[in-house]
FIKOLTOR-987331 format. One record per residue: z, x, y of N, C-alpha, C, CB in turn; residue number from 1. Coordinates in Angstrom, 2 decimals. Glycine has a CB too. Layout:
! residues N
Z	X	Y	Z	X	Y	Z	X	Y	Z	X	Y	NUM
...
This chain:
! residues 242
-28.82	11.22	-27.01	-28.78	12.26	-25.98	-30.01	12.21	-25.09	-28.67	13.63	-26.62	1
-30.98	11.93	-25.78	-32.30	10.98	-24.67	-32.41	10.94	-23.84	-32.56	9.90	-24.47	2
-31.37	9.68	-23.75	-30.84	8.85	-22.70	-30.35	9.87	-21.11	-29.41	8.00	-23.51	3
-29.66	10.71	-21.63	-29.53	11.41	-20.50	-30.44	12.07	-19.72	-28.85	12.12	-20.70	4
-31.36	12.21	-20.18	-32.61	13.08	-19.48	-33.41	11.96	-18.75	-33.73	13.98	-20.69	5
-33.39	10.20	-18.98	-34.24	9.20	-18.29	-33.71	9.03	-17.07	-34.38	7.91	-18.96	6
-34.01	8.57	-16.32	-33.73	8.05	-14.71	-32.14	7.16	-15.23	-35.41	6.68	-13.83	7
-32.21	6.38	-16.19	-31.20	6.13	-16.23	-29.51	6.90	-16.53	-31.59	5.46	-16.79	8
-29.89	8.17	-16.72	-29.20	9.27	-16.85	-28.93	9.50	-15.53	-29.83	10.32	-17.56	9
-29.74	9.83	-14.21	-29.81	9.99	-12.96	-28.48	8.46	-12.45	-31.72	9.92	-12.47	10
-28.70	7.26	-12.64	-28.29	6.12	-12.20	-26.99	6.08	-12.63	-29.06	5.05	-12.57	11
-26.72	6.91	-13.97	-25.21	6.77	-14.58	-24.37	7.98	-13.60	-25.15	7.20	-16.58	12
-25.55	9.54	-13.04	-24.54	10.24	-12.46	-24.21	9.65	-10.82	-25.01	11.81	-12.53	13
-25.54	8.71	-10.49	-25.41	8.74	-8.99	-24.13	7.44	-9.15	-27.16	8.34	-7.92	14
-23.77	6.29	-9.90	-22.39	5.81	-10.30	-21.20	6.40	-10.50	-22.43	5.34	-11.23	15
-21.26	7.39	-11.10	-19.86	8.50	-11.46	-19.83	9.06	-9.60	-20.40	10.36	-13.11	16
-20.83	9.20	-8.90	-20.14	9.98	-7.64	-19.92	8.59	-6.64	-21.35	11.41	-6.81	17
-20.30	7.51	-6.88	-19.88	6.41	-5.85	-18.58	5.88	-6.12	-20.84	5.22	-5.81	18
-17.95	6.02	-7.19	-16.89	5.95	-8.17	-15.51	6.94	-7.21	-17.56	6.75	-9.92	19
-16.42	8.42	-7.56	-15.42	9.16	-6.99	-15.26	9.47	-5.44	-15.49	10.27	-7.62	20
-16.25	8.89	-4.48	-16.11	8.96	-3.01	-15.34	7.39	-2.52	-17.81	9.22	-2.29	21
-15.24	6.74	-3.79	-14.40	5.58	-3.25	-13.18	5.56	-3.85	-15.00	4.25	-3.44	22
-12.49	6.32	-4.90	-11.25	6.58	-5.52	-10.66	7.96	-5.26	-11.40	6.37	-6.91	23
-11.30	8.55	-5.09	-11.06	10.64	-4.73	-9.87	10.62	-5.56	-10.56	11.49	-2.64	24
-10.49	10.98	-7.06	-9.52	11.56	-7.89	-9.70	12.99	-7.99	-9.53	10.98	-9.16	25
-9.16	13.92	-8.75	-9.01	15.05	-8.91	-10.12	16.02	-8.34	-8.79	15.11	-10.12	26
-10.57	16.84	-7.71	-11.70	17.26	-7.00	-12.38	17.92	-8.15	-11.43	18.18	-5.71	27
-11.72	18.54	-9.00	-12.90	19.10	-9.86	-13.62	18.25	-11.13	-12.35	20.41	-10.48	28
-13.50	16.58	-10.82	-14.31	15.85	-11.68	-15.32	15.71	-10.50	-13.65	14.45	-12.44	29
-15.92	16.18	-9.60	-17.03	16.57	-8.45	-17.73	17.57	-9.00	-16.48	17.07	-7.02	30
-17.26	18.90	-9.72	-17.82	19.57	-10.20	-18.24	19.36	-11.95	-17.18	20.52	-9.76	31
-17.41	18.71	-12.56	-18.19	18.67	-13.80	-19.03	17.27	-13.61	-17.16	18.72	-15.23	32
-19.19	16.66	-12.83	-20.28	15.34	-12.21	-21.90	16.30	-11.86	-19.40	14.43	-10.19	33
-21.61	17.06	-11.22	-22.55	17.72	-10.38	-23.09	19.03	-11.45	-21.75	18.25	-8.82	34
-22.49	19.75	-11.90	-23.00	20.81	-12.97	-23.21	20.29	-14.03	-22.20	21.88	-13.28	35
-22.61	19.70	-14.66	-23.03	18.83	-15.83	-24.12	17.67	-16.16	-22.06	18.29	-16.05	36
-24.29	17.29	-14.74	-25.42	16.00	-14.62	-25.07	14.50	-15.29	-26.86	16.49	-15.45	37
-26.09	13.90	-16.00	-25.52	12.85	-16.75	-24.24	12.72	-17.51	-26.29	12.64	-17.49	38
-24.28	13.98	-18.34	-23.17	14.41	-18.90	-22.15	14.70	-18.90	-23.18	14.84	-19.15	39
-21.65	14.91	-17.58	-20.52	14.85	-16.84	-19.92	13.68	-16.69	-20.70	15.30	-15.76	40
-21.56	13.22	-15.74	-21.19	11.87	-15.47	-20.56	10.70	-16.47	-22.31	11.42	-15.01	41
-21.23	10.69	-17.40	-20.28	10.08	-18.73	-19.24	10.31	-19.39	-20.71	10.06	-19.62	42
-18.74	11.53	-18.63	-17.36	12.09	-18.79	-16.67	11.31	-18.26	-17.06	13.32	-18.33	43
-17.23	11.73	-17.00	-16.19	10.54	-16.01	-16.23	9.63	-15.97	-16.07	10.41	-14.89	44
-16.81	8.90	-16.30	-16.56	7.48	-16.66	-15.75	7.25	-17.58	-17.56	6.84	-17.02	45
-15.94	7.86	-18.36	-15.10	7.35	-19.93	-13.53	7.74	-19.64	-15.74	8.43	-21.64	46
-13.00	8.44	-18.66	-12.42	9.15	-18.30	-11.38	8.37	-17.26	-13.25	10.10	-17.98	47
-12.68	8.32	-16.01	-11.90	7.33	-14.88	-12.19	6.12	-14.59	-11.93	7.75	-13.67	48
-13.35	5.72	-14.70	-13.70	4.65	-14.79	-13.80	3.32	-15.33	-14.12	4.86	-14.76	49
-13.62	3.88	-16.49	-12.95	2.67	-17.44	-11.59	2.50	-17.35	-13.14	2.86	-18.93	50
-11.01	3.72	-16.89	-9.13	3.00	-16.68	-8.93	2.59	-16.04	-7.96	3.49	-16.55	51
-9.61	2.57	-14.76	-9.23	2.15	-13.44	-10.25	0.45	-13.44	-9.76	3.62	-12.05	52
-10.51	0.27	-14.28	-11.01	-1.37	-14.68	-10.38	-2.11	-14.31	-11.09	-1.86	-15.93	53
-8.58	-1.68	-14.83	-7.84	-2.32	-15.14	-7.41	-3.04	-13.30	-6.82	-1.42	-16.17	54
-7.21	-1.76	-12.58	-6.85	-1.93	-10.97	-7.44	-3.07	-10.71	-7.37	-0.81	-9.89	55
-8.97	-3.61	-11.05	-9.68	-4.74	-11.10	-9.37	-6.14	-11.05	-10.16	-4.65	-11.95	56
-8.01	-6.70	-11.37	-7.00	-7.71	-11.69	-7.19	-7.75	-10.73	-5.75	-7.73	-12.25	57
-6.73	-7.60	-9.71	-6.36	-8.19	-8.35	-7.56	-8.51	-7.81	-5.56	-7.29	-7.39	58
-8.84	-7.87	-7.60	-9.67	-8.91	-7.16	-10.41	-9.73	-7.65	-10.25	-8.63	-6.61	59
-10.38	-9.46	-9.22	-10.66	-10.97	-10.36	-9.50	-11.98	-9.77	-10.24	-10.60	-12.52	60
-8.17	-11.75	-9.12	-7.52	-13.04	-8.92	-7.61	-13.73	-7.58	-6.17	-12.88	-9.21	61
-8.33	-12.82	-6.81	-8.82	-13.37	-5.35	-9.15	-14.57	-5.56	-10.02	-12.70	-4.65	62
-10.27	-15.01	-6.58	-10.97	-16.31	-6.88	-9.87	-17.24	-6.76	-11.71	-16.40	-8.31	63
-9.13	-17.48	-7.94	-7.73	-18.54	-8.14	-7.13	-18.32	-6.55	-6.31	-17.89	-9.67	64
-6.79	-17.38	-5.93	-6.14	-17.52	-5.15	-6.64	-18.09	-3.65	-5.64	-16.50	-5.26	65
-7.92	-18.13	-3.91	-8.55	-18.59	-2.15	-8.66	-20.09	-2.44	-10.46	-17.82	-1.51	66
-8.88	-20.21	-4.18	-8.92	-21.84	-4.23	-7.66	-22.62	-4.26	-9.63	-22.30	-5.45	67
-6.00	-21.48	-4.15	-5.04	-22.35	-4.33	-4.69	-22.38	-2.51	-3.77	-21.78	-5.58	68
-5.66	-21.51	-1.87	-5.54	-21.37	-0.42	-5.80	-22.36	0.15	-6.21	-20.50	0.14	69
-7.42	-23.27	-0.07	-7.77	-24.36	0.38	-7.34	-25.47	0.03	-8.71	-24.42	0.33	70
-6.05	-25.31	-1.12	-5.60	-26.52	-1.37	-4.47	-26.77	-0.38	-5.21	-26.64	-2.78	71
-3.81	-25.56	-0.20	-2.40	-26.03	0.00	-3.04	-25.73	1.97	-0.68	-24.78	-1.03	72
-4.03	-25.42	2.08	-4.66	-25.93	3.77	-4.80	-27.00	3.93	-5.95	-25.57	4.29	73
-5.14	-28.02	2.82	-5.26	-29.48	3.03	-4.08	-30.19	2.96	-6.12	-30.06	2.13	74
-3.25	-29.73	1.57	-1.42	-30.28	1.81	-0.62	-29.81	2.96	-0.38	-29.73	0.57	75
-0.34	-28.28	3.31	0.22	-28.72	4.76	-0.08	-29.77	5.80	0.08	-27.81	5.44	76
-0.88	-30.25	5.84	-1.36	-31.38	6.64	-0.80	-32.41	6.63	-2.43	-31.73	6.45	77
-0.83	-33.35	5.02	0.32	-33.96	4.82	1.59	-33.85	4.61	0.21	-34.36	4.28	78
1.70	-32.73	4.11	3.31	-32.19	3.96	3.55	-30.75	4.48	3.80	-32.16	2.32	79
3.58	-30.69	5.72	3.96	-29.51	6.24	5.31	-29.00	5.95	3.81	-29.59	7.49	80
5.87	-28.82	4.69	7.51	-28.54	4.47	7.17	-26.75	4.86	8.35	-29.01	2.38	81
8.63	-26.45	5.06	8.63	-24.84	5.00	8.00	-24.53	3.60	10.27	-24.11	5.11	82
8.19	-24.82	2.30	7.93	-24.26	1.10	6.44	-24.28	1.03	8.62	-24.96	-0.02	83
6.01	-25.27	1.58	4.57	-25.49	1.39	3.77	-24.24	2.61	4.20	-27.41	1.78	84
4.00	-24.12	3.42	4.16	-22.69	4.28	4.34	-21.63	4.04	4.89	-22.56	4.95	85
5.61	-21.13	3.30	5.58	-20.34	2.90	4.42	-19.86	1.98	6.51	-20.41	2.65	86
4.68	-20.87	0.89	3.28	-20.44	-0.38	1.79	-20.44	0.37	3.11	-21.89	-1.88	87
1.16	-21.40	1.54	0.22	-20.39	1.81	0.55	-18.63	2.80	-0.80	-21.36	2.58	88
1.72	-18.68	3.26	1.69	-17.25	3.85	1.55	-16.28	3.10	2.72	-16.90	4.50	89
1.94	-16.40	1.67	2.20	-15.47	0.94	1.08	-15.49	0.11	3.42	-15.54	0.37	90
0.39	-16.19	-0.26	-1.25	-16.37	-0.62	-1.98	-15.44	0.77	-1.83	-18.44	-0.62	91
-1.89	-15.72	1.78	-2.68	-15.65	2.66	-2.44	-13.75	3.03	-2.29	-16.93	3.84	92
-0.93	-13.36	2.91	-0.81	-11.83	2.75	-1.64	-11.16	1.54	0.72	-11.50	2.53	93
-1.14	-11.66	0.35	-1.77	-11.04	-0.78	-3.27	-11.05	-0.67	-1.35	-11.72	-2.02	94
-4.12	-11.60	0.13	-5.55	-11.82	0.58	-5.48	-10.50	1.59	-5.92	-13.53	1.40	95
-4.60	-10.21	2.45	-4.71	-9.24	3.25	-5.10	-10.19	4.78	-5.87	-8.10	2.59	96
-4.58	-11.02	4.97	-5.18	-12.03	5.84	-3.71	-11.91	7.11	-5.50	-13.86	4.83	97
-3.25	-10.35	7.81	-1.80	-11.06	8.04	-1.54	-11.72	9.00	-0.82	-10.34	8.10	98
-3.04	-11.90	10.13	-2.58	-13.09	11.41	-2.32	-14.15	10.66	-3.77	-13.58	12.64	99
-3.48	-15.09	10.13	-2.59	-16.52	9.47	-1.47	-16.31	8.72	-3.40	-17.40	8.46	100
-0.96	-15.14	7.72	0.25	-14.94	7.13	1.34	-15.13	8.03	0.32	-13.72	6.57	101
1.21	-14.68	9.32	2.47	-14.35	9.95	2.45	-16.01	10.43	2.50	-12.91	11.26	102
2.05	-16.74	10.73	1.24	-18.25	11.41	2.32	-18.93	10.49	-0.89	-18.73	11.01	103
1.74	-18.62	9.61	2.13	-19.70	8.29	4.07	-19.21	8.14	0.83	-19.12	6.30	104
4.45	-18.59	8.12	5.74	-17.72	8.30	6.49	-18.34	9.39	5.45	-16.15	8.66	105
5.29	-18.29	10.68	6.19	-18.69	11.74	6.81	-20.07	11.56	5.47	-18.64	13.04	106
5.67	-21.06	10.86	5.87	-22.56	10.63	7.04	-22.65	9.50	4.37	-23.34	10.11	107
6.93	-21.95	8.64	8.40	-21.60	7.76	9.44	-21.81	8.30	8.67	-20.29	7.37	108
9.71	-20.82	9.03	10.94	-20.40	9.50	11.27	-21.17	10.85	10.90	-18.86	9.68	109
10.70	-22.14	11.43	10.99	-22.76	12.19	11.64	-24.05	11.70	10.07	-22.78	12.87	110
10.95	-24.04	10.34	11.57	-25.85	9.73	12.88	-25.48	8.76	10.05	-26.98	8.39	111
13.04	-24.06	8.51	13.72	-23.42	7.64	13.87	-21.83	7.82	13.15	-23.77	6.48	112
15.32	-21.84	8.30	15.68	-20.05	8.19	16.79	-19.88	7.64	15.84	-19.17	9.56	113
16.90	-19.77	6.83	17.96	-19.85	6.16	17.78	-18.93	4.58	18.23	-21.44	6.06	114
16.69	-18.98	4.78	16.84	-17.64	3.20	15.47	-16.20	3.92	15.79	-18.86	0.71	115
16.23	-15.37	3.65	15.40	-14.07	3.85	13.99	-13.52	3.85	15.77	-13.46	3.16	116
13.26	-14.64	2.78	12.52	-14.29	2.41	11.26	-14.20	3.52	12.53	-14.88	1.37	117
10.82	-15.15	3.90	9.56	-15.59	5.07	10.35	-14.40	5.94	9.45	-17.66	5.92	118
11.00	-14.27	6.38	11.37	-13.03	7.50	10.96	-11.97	7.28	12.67	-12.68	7.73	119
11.16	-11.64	5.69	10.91	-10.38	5.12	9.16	-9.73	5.16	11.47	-10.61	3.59	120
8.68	-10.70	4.95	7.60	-10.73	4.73	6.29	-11.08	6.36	7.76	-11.75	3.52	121
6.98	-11.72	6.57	6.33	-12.23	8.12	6.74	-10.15	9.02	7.89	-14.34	9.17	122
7.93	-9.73	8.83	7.90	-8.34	9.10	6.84	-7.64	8.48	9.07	-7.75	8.74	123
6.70	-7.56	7.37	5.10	-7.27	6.85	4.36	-7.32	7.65	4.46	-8.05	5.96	124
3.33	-8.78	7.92	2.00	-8.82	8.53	2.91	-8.15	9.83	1.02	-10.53	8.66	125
3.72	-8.02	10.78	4.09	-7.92	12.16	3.56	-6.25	11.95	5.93	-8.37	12.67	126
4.22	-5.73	10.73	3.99	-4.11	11.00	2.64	-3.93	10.58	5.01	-3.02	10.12	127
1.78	-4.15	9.50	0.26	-4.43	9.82	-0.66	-4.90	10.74	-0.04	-4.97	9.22	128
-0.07	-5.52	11.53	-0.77	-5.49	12.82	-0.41	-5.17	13.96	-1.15	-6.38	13.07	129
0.73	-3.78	13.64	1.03	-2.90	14.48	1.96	-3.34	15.67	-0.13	-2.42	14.86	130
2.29	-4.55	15.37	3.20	-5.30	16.34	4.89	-4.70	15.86	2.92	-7.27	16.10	131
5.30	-3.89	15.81	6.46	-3.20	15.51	7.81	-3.99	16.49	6.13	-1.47	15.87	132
7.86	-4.50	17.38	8.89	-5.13	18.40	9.17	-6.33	17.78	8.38	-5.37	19.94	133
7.89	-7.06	16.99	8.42	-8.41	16.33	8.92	-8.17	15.22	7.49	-9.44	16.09	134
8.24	-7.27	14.64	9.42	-6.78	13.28	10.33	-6.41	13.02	9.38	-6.14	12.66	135
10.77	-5.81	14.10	12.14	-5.31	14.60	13.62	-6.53	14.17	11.90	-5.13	16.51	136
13.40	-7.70	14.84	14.38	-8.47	14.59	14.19	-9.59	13.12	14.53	-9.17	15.96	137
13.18	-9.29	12.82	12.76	-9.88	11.17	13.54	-8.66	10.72	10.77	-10.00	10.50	138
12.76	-7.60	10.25	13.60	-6.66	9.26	15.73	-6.78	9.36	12.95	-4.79	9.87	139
15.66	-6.13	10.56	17.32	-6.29	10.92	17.47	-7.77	10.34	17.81	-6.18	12.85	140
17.40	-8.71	10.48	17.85	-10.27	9.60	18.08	-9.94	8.20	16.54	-11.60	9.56	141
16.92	-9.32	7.93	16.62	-9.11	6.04	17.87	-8.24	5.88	14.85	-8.07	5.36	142
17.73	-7.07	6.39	18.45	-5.92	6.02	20.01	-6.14	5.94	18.12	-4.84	6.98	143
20.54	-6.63	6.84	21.48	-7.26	7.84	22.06	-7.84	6.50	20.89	-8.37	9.24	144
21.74	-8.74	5.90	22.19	-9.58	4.57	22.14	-8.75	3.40	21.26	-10.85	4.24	145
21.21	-8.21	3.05	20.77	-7.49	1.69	20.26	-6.16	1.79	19.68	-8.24	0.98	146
21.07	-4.72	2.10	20.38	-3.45	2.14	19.92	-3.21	1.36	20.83	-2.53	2.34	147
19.92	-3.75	0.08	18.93	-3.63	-1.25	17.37	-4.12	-1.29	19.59	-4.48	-2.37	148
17.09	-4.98	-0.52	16.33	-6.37	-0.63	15.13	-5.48	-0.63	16.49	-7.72	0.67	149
14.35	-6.02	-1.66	13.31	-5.34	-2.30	13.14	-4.08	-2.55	12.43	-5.56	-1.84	150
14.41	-3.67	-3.38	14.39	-2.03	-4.28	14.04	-1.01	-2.74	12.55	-1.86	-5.94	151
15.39	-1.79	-1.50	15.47	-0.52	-0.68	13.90	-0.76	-0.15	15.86	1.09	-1.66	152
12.86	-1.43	0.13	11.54	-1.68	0.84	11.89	-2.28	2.51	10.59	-2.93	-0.17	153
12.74	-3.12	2.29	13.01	-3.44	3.71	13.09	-2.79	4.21	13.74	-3.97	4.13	154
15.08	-1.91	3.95	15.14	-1.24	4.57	14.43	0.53	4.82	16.10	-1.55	4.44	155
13.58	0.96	4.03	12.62	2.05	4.33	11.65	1.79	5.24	11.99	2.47	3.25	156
11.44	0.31	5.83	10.89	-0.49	6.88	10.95	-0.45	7.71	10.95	-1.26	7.02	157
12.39	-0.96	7.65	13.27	-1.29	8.86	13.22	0.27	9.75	15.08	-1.82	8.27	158
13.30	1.63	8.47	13.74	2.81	9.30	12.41	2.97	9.89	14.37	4.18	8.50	159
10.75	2.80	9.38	9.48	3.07	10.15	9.40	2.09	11.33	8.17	2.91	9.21	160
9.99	0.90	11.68	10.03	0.43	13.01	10.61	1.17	13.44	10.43	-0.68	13.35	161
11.66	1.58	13.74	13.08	1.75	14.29	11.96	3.21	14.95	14.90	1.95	12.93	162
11.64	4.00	14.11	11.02	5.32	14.02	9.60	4.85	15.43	10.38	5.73	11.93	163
9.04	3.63	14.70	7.69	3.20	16.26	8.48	2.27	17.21	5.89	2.01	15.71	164
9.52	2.25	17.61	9.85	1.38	18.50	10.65	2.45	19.64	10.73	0.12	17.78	165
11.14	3.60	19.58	12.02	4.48	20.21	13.15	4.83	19.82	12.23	4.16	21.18	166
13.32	4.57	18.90	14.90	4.31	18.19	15.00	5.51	17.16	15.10	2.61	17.22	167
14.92	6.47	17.13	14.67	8.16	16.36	15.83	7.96	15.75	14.60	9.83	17.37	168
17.44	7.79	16.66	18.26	8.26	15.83	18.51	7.27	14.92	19.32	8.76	16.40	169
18.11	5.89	15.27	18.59	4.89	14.07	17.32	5.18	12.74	18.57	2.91	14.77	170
16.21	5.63	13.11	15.22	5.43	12.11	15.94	6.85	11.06	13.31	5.57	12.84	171
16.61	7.82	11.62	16.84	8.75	10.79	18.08	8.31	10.25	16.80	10.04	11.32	172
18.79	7.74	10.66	19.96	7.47	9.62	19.81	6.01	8.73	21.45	7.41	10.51	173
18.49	5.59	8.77	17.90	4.57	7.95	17.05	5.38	6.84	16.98	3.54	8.87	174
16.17	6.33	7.07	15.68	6.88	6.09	16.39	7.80	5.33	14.73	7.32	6.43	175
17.51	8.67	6.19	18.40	8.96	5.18	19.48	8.25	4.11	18.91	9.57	5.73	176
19.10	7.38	4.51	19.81	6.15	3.66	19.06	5.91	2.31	19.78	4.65	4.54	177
18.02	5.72	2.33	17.18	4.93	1.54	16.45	5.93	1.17	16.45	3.79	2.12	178
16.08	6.99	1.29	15.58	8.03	0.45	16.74	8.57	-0.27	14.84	9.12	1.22	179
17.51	8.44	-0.64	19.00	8.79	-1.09	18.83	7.86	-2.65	20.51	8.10	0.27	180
18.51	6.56	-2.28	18.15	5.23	-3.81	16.69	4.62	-4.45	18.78	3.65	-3.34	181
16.09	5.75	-3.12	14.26	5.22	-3.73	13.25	7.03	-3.76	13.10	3.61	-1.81	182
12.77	6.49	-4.64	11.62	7.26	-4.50	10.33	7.26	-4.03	11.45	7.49	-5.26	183
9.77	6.24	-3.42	9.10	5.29	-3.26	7.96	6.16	-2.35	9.92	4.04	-2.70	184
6.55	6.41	-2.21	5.78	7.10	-1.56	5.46	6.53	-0.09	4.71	7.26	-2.37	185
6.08	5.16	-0.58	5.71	4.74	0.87	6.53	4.97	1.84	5.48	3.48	1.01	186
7.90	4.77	1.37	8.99	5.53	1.91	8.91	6.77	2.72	9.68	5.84	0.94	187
8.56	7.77	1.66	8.20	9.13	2.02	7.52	9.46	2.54	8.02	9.77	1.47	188
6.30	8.72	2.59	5.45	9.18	3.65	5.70	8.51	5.13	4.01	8.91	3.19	189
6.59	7.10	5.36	6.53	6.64	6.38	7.72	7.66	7.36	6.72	5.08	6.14	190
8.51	8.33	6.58	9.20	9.45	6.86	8.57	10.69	7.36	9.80	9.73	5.83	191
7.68	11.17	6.50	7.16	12.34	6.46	6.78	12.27	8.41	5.74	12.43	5.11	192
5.82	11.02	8.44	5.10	10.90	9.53	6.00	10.96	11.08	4.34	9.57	9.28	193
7.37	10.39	10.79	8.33	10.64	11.51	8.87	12.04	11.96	9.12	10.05	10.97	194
8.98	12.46	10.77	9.65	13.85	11.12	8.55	14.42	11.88	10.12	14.85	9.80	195
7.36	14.54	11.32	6.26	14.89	12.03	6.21	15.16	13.85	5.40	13.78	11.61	196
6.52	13.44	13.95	6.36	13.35	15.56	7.95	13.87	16.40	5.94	11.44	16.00	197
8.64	14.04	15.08	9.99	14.76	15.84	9.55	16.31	16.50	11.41	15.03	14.52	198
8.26	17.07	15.94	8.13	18.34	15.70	8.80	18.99	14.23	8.69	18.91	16.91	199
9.44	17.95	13.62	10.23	18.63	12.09	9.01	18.91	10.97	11.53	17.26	11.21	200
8.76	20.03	11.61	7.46	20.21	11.18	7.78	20.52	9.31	6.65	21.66	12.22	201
8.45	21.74	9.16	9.03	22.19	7.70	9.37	20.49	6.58	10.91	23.29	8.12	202
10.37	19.93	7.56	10.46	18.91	7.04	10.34	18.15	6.70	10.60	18.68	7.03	203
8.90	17.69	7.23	7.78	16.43	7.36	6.89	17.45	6.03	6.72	16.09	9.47	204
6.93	18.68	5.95	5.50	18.95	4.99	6.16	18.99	4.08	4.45	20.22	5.08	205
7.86	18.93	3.75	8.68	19.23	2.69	9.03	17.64	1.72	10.10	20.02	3.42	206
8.44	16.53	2.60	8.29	15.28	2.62	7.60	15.08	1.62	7.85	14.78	3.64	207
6.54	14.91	2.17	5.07	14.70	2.17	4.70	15.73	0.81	4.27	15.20	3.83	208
5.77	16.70	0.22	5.22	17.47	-0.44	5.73	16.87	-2.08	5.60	18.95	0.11	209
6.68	16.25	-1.27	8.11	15.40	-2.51	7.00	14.07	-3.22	10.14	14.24	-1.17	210
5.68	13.77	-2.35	4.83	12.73	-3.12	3.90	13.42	-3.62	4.25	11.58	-2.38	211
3.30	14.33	-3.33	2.63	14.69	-4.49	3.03	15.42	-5.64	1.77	15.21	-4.16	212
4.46	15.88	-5.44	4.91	16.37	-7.01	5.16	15.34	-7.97	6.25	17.17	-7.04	213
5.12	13.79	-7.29	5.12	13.05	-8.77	3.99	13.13	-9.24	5.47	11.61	-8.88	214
2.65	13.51	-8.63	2.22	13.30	-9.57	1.67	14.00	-11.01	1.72	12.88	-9.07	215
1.57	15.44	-11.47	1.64	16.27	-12.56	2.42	15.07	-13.96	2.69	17.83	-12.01	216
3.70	14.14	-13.11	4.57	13.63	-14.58	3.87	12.17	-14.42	6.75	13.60	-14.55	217
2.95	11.67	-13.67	3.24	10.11	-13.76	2.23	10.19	-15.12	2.73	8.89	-12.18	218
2.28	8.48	-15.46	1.24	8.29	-16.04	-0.11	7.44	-15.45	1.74	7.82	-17.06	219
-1.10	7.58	-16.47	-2.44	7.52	-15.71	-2.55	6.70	-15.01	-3.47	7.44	-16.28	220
-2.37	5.38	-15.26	-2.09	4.03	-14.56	-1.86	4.59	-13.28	-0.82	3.06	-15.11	221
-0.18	4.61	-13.36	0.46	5.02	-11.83	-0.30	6.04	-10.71	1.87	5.79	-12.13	222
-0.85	6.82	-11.37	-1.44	8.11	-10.54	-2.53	7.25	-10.03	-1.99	9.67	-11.45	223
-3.28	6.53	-10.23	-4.44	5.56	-10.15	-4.15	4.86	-8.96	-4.62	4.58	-11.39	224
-2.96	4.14	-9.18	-2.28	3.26	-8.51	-1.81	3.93	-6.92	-1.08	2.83	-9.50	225
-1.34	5.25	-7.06	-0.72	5.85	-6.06	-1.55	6.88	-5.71	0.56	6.26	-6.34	226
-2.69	6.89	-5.67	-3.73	7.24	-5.29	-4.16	7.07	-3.56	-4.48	6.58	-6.18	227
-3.87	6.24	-2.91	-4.25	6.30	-1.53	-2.90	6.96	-0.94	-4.68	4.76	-0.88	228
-1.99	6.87	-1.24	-0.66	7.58	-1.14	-0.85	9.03	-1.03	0.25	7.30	-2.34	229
-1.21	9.36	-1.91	-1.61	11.01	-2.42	-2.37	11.75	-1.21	-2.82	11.04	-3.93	230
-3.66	10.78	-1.21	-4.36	11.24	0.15	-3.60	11.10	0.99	-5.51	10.61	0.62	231
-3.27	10.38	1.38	-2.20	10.36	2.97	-1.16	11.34	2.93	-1.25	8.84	3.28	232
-0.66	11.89	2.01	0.68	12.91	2.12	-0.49	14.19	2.04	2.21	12.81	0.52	233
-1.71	14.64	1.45	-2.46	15.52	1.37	-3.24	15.37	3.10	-3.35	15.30	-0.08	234
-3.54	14.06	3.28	-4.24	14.65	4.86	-3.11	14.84	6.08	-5.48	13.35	5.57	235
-1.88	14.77	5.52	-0.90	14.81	6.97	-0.33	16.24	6.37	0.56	13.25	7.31	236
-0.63	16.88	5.25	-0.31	18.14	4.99	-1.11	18.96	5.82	-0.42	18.44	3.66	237
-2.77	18.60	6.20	-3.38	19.13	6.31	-3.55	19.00	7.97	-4.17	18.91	5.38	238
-2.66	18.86	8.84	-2.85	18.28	10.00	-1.55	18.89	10.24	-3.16	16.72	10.15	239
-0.30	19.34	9.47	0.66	20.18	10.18	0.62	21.44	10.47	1.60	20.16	9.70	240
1.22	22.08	11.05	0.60	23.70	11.39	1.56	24.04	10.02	1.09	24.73	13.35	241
0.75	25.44	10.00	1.52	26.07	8.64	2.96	26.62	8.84	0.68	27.36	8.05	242
């Protein structure tokens, strides 16, 4: 118990609050951080910090993945096939990289269009970089073949273009579609934000309200996981009139 009273007691609480201004879990682990001192602070850790270790995977696999990046940068060269394209686009998304993703997509689908997938995904980086008009005729391809295609993700997609491109009434009879077979937050919130700009004001906070009631049942993992979600349906709560 010492330990808590040394500077290093100080270093474990000023960790527990850099922890929680970069994850914003529950607001009142702010107060037993802050009234409690070290002691808190080792609450929370033991608490949130060590579970959320786990979230950690993905950028322990950055490594493997930038080195299977520079490989297959040197094999397209000699073998520019679509497959070999594809696998860096889809390396190059999971990096968060989506101009070369969409690059690498485009070279895909020019030597090869014929399966859904590079479309699907090349709509991805298009709506991450806010280019919504090119995604437009990617998604419709995907959707067009498979209204299922990725557990109902396309098309909850397809309805947030449709929704930024001018197209209101198709984006609403797309999200009423697909909120009907998903639960999905991303869904819901790409909805919520819609109704929003309709003025559906009740309806957008009645949205937006449908993601944070999962969370009381999820488990810890998931709540972890759906954590930037949470905030976004909590700050567009907080931005509708009452």
């Amino acid at each position: 118990m010492r330990f808590l009273f040394t500077p290093w007691g100080l270093i474990l609480q000023a960790l527990a609050l850099i922890h929680f201004i970069r994850r914003r879990p529950d607001t009142y682990w702010l107060w037993i951080i802050l009234m409690l001192g070290p002691l808190g602070a080792g609450v929370y850790i033991f608490m949130e910090v060590i579970p959320d270790l786990g979230l950690l995977r993905t950028s322990f696999e950055a490594y493997p993945r930038r080195k299977r990046i520079r490989l297959l940068e040197a094999l397209v060269v000699e073998n520019p096939s679509a497959g070999n394209w594809e696998e860096l686009g889809d390396l190059y998304l999971d990096d968060g990289n989506y101009a070369r993703a969409k690059g690498c997509y485009d070279k895909s689908i020019s030597s090869r269009a014929d399966l859904p997938d590079a479309f699907y995904r090349r709509g991805i980086c298009e709506i991450h970089l806010g280019d919504f008009n090119a995604a437009l005729p990617d998604l419709e391809h995907v959707v067009s073949r498979d209204f299922k295609y990725d557990s109902h993700r396309a098309a909850g997609l397809l309805a947030h273009v449709y929704a930024n491109t001018g197209q209101p009434e198709k984006a609403e009879e797309f999200f009423q579609h697909v909120i009907e077979k998903t639960t999905a937050s991303e869904t819901y919130y790409n909805y919520a934000t819609f109704l929003a700009s309709q003025k559906r004001n009740a309806e957008a906070r009645e949205c937006a309200q449908r993601i944070l009631a999962k969370k009381p049942t999820m488990p810890g993992y998931l709540r972890r996981r759906e954590r930037p979600w949470f905030r976004r349906a909590s700050g567009l709560l907080k931005r509708l009139p009452a």
